[in-house]
C-alpha positions as CSV (number, residue, x, y, z in Angstrom):
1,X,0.0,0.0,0.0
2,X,0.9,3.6,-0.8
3,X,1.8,5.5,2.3
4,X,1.9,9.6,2.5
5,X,4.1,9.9,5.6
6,X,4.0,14.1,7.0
7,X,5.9,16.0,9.2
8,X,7.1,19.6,10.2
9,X,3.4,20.9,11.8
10,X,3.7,22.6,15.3
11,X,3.0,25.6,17.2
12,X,3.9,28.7,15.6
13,X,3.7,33.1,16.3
14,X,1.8,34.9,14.1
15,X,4.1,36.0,11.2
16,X,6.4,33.2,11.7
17,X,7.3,29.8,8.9
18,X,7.1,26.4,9.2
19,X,8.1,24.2,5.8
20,X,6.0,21.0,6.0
21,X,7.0,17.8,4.2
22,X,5.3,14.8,3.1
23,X,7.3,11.7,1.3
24,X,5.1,9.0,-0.3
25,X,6.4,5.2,-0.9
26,X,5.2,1.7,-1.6
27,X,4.6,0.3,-5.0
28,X,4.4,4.0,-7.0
29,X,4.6,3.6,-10.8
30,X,3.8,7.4,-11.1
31,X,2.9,10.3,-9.5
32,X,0.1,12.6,-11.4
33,X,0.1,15.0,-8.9
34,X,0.4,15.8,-5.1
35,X,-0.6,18.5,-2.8
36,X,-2.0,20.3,0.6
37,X,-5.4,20.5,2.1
38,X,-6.2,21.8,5.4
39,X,-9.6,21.6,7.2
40,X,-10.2,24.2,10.3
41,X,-12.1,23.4,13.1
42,X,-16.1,23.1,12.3
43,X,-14.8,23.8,8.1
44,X,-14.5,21.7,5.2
45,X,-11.5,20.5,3.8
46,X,-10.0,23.1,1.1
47,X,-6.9,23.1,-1.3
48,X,-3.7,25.0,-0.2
49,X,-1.4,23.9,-3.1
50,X,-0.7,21.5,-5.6
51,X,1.6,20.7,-7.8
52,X,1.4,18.4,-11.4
53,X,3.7,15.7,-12.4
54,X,4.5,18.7,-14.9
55,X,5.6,20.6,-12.7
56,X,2.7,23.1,-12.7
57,X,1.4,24.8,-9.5
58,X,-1.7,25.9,-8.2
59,X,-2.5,27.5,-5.3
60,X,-5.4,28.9,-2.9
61,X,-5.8,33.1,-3.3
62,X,-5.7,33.1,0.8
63,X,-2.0,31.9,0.5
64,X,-0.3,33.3,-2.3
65,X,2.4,35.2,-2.0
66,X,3.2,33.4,1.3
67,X,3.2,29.3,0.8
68,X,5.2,27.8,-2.1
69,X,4.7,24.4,-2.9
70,X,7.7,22.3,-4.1
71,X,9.0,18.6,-5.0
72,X,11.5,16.4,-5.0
73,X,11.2,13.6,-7.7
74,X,14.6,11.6,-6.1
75,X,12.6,11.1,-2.8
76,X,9.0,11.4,-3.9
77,X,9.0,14.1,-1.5
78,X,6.6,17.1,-2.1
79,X,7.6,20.7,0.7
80,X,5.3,23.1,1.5
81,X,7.2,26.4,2.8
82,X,4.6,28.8,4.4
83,X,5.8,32.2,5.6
84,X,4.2,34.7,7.1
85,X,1.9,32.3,9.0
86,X,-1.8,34.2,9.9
87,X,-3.9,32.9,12.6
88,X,-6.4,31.6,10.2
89,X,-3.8,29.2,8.6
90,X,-4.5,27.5,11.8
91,X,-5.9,23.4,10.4
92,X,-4.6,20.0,10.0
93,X,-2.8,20.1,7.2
94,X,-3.4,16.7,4.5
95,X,-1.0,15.6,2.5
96,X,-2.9,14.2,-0.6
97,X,-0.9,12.5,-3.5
98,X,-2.9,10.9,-6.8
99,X,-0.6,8.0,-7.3
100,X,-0.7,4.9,-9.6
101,X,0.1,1.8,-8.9
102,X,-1.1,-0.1,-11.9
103,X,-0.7,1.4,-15.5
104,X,-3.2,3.2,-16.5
105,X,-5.3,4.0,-12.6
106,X,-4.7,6.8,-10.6
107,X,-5.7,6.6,-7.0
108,X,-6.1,9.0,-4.3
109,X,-4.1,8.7,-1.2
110,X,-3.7,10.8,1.8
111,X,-1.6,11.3,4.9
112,X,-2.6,11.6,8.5
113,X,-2.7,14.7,9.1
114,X,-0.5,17.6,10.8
115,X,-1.3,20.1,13.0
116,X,-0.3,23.3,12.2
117,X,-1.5,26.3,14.9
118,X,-0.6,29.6,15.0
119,X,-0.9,31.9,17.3
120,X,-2.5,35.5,17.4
């Protein structure tokens, strides 16, 4: 099975960085794409960033400017650098990759979450 394994969440001061990264591994044949969700407290679950096997990015209008989303094909590693950090950045943060492990099927996985708070 394809596991998305995250780490660098923790308590942070308003204005402050944290770079959060999430490595996937397993039986991968590809990678289409992988990203970042968060979900808030009592919120749905909403895109941060993305980023294509092409190496296009995509990201959410609240963090532009501030998050960049990155990769590393080596490691199958994907980064996400957030500065400035806001109080409303406060969620669990998801990695999510869309992986195939068969020719020809992509598959969603995701990680276990991270908490990333920040404090006002």
């Amino acid at each position: 099975q394809v596991q998305l394994v995250e780490s660098g969440g923790g308590l942070v001061q308003t204005g402050g960085s944290l770079r959060l990264a999430c490595a996937a591994s397993g039986r991968i044949v590809s990678i289409n794409a992988m990203g970042w969700y968060r979900q808030a407290l009592g919120k749905q679950r909403e895109l941060v960033a993305a980023v294509t096997s092409g190496g296009s990015t995509n990201y959410a209008d609240s963090v532009k400017g501030r998050f960049t989303i990155s990769r590393d094909n080596t490691k199958n590693t994907v980064y996400l650098q957030m500065n400035s950090l806001k109080p409303e950045d406060t969620a669990v943060y998801y990695c999510h990759g869309r992986i195939s492990r068969l020719l020809g099927r992509y598959d969603d996985y995701w990680g276990q979450g991270t908490q990333v708070t920040v404090a006002s």
